[in-house]
C-alpha positions as CSV (number, residue, x, y, z in Angstrom):
1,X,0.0,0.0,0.0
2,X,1.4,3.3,-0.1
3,X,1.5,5.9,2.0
4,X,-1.5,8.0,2.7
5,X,-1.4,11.7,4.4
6,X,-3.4,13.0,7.0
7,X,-6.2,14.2,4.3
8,X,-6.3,11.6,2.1
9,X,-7.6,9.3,4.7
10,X,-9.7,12.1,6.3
11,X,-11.6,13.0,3.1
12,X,-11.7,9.0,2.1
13,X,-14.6,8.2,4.2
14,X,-18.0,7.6,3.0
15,X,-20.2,6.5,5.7
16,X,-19.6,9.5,8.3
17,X,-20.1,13.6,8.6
18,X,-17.0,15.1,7.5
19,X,-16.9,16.7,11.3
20,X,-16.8,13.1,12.2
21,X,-13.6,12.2,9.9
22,X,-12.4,15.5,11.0
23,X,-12.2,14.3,14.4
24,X,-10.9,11.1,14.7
25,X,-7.6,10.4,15.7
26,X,-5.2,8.5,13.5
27,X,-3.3,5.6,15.1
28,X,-0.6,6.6,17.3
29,X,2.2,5.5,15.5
30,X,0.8,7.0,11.7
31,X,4.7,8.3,11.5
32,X,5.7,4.3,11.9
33,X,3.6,2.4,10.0
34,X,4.9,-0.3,8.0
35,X,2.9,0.9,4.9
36,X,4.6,-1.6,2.2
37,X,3.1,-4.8,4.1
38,X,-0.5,-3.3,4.2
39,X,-3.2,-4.0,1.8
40,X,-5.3,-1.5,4.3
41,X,-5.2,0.7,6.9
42,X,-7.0,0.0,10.0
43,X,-7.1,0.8,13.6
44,X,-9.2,1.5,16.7
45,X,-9.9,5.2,17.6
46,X,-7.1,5.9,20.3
47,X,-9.4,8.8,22.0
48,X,-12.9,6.5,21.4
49,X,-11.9,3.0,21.7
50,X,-15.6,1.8,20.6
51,X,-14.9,3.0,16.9
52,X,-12.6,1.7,14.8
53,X,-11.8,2.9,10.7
54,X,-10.5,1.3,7.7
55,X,-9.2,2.6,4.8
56,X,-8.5,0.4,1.5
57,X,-6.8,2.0,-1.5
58,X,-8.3,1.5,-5.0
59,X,-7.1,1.3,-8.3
60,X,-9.6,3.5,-9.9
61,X,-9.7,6.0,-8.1
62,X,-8.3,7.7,-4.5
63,X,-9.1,5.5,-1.1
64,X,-12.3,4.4,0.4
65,X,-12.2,4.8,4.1
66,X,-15.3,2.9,6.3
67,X,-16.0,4.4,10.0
68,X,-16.9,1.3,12.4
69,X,-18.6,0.7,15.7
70,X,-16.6,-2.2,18.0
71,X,-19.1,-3.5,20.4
72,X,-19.1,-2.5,23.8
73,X,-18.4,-6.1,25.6
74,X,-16.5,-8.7,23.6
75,X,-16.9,-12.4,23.9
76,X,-13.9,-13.9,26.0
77,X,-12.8,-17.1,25.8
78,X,-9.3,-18.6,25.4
79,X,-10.7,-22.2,24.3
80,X,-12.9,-21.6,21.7
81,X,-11.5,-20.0,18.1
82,X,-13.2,-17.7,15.9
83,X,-12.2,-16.6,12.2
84,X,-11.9,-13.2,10.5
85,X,-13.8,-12.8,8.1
86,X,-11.4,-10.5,6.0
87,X,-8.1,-12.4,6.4
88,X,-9.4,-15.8,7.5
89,X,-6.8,-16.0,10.3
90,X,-7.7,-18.0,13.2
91,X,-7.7,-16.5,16.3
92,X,-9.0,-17.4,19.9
93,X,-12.6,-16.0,20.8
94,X,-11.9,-12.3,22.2
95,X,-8.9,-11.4,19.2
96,X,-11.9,-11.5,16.7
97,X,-14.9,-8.7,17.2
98,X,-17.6,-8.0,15.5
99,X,-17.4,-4.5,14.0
100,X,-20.3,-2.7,12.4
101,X,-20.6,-0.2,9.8
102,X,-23.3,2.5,9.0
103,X,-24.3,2.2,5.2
104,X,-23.2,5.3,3.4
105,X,-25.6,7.5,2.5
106,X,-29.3,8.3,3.3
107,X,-29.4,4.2,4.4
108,X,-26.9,4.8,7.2
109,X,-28.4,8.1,8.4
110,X,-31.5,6.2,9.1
111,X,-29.6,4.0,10.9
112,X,-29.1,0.5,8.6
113,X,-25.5,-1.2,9.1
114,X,-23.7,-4.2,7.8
115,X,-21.2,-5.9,10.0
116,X,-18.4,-8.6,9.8
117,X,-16.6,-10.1,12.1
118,X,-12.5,-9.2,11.9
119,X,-9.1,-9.2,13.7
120,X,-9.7,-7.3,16.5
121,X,-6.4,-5.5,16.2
122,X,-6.8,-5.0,12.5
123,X,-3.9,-6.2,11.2
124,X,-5.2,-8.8,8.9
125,X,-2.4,-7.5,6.7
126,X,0.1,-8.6,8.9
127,X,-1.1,-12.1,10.0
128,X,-1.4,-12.7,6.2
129,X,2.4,-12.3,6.2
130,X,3.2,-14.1,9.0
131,X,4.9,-11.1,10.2
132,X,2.4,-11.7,13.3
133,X,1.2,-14.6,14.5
134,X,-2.7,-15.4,16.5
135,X,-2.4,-16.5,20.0
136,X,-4.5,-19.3,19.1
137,X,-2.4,-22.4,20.3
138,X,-3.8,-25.1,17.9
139,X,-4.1,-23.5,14.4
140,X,-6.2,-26.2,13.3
141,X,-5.0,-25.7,9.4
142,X,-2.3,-25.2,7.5
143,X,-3.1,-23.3,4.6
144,X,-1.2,-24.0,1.2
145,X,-2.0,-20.9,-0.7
146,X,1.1,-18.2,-1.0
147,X,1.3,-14.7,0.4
148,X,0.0,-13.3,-2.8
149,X,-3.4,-15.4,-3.1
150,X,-3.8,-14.8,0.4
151,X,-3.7,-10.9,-0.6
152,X,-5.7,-11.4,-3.2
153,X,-8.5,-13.5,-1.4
154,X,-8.1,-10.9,1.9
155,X,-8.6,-7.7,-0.8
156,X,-11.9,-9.4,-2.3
157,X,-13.0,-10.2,1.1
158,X,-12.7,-6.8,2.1
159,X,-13.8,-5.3,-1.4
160,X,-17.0,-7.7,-0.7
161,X,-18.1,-5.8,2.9
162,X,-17.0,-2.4,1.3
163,X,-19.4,-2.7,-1.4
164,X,-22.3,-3.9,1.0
165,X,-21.4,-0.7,2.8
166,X,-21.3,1.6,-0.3
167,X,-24.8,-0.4,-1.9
């Protein structure tokens, strides 16, 4: 991915006020971020921890950022494993959350969302790498697929909820 400023990823987002993307507080280490082994930018709002944002570059056209709720309690459980629905990583119970996204548009205003159920650090990037690994002791699987169709499959995952967002 490369490197976005401060106002692309402000004026990317489609399903919030643009007071609300004027607000919202990039992650604390923006200056750091390892921006060539990110297929999108996500985090959880340091100064409101129950929202969380993504932003996915496109080819066609400048970035499409999505403003998300994270819910309030999140399951906890160390023996049972969940799945991202973006990345497909396996993680225990509480590392996957389910985040939820006002449509864009009139739709969202009224109050409809579509949500999914992802990393709850939002680095499907970097599990996709291996350049982090789950804390889920038994993986279960052993995919065969390489870094780059597991790119490709994590992109059109996330192309898929963006485009229920942006319906």
């Amino acid at each position: 991915m490369e490197p976005l400023t401060d106002q692309q990823i402000r004026s990317s987002f489609v399903n919030c006020t643009k007071g609300e993307a004027a607000r919202l507080k990039l992650p604390a280490d923006f200056a750091e971020l390892p921006w060539e082994d990110l297929d999108f930018l996500g985090w959880v709002d340091p100064a409101a921890p129950l929202r969380a944002h993504l932003v996915r570059p496109r080819a066609d056209g400048g970035p499409v950022g999505i403003s998300l709720r994270v819910p309030a309690a999140n399951r906890v459980g160390g023996f049972k494993s969940s799945l991202c629905q973006i990345c497909l990583t396996g993680h225990t119970s509480s590392d996957v959350t389910l985040l939820v996204a006002p449509l864009a548009g009139a739709r969202g205003r009224e109050g409809n969302t579509v949500g999914t159920y992802v990393c709850a650090d939002l680095a499907c990037s970097l599990y996709i790498r291996g350049k982090r690994r789950p804390k889920l002791k038994n993986r279960g699987y052993e995919e065969t697929l390489t870094v780059e169709e597991k790119i490709a499959r994590t992109l059109a995952n996330l192309d898929a909820f963006t485009a229920r967002v942006t319906a």
